[in-house]
C-alpha positions in Angstrom: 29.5 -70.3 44.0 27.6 -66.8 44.4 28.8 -65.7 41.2 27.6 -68.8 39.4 24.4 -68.2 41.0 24.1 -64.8 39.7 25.0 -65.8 36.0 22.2 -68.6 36.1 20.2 -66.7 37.2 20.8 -63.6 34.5 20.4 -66.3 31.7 17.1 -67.7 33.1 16.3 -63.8 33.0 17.0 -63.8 29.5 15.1 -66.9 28.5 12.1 -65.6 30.2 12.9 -62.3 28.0 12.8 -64.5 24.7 10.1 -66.1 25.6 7.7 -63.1 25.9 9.6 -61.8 22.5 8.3 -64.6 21.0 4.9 -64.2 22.8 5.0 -60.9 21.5 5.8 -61.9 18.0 3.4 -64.2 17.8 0.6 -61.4 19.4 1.8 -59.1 16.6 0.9 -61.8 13.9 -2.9 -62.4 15.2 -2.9 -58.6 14.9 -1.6 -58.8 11.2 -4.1 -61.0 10.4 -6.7 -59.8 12.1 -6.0 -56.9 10.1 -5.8 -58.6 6.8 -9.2 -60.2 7.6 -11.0 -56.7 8.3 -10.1 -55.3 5.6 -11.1 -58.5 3.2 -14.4 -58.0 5.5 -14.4 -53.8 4.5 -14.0 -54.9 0.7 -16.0 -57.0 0.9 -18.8 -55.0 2.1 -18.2 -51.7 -0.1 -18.3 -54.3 -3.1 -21.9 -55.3 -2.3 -23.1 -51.8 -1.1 -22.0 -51.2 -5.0 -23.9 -53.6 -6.4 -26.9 -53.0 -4.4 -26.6 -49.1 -5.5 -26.2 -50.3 -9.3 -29.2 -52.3 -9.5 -31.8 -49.5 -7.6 -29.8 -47.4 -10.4 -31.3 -50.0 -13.1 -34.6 -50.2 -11.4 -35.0 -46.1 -11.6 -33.9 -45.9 -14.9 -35.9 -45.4 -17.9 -33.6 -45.5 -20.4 -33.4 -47.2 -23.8 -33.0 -50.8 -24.1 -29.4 -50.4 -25.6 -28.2 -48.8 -22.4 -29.6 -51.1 -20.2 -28.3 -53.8 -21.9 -24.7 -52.2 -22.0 -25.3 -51.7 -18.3 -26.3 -55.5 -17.7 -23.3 -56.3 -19.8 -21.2 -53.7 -17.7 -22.8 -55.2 -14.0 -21.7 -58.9 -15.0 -18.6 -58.2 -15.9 -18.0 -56.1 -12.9 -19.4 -59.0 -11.1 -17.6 -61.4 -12.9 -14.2 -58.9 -11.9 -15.5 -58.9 -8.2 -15.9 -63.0 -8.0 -12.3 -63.0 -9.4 -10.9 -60.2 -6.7 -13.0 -62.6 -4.5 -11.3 -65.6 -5.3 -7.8 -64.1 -5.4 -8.6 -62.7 -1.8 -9.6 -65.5 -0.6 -6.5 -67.3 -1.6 -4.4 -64.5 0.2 -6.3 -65.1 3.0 -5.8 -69.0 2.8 -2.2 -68.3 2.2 -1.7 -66.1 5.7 -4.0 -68.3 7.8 -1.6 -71.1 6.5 1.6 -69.0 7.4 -0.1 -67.5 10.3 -0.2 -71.1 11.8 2.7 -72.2 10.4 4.4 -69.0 12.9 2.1 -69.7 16.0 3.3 -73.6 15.6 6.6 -72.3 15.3 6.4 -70.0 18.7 4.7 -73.1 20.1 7.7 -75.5 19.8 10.4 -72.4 20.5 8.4 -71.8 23.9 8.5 -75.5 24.6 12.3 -75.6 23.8 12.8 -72.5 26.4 10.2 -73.7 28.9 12.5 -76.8 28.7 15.6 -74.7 29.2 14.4 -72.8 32.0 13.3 -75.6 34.3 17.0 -77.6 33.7 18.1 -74.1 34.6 15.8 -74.0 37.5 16.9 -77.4 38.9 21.2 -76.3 38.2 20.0 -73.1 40.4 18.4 -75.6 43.3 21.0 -78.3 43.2 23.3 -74.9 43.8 21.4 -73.9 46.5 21.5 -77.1 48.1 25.2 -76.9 47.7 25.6 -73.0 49.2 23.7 -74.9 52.3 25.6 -77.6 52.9 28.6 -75.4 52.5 27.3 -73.0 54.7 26.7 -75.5 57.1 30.0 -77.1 56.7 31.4 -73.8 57.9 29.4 -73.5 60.6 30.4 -76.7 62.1 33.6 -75.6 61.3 33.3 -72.6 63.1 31.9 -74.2 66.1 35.1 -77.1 66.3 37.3 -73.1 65.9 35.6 -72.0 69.1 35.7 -75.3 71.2 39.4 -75.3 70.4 40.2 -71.7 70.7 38.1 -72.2 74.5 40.1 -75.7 75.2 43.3 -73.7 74.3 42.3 -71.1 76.8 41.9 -73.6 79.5 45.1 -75.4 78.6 47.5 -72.1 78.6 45.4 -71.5 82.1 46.6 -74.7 83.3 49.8 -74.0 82.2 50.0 -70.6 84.1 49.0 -72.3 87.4 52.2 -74.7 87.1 54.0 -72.1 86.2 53.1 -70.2 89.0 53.1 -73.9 91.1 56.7 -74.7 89.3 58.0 -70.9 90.1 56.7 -71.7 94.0 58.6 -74.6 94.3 
């Protein structure tokens, strides 16, 4: 019975271990896309702090109007680039928000299924326990009922020596 309790207990040890696995897992994907999303957020940023420099450049520039128009031409389609980097980024960024809750729903119902597993173990380890004590309490009585007979037996083979010793009179 001890030893059963000892391997119940190692595998509700190892449950718990998967479940903070998982709970680790799962903390490693808000990181991944918490990193994505910084660095969507970075690009994002350098992108506008270039477009902001290129039209103060335009602004400042007293150049002919062939060269500003090439510019013009040269700022839309870089603009036109950007709003397609944009879109394509913000598609990636759908994509891993979809997966991302796709893992933490996943995680969700695996911790559920171990949460599930660990209490049935929990109750197998009580019911146990119950059992050990009414074992142990079984053997106590037991040990008890031992004693009153080894003390009746006493008194009986004390009986027995005073006939003998009456008998061996007589």
């Amino acid at each position: 019975v001890f030893g059963t309790h000892l391997i119940l207990e190692e595998e509700r040890r190892r449950f718990r271990a998967t479940a903070d696995q998982l709970e680790k897992q799962r903390a490693e994907a808000q990181e991944e896309v918490d990193d994505l999303i910084n660095a969507l957020r970075r690009e994002r940023d350098l992108g506008d702090e270039e477009i902001i420099f290129l039209k103060a450049q335009l602004r400042g520039i007293s150049a002919t109007k062939y060269e500003t128009e090439d510019k013009v031409d040269n700022l839309g389609k870089e603009n036109e680039q950007l709003k397609e980097d944009l879109k394509k980024e913000t598609y990636k960024r759908k994509k891993l928000k979809e997966r991302f809750l796709q893992l933490q729903e996943l995680v969700n119902d695996e911790n559920v299924v171990l949460l599930k597993e660990v209490e049935k173990r929990d109750e197998e380890i009580e019911a146990l326990k119950e059992d050990i004590a009414d074992v142990q309490d079984k053997l106590t009585e037991a040990e008890a009922e031992k004693e009153k007979a080894n003390d009746k037996e006493d008194r009986i083979l004390e009986e027995c020596e005073k006939l003998n010793g009456q008998v061996d009179e007589l």
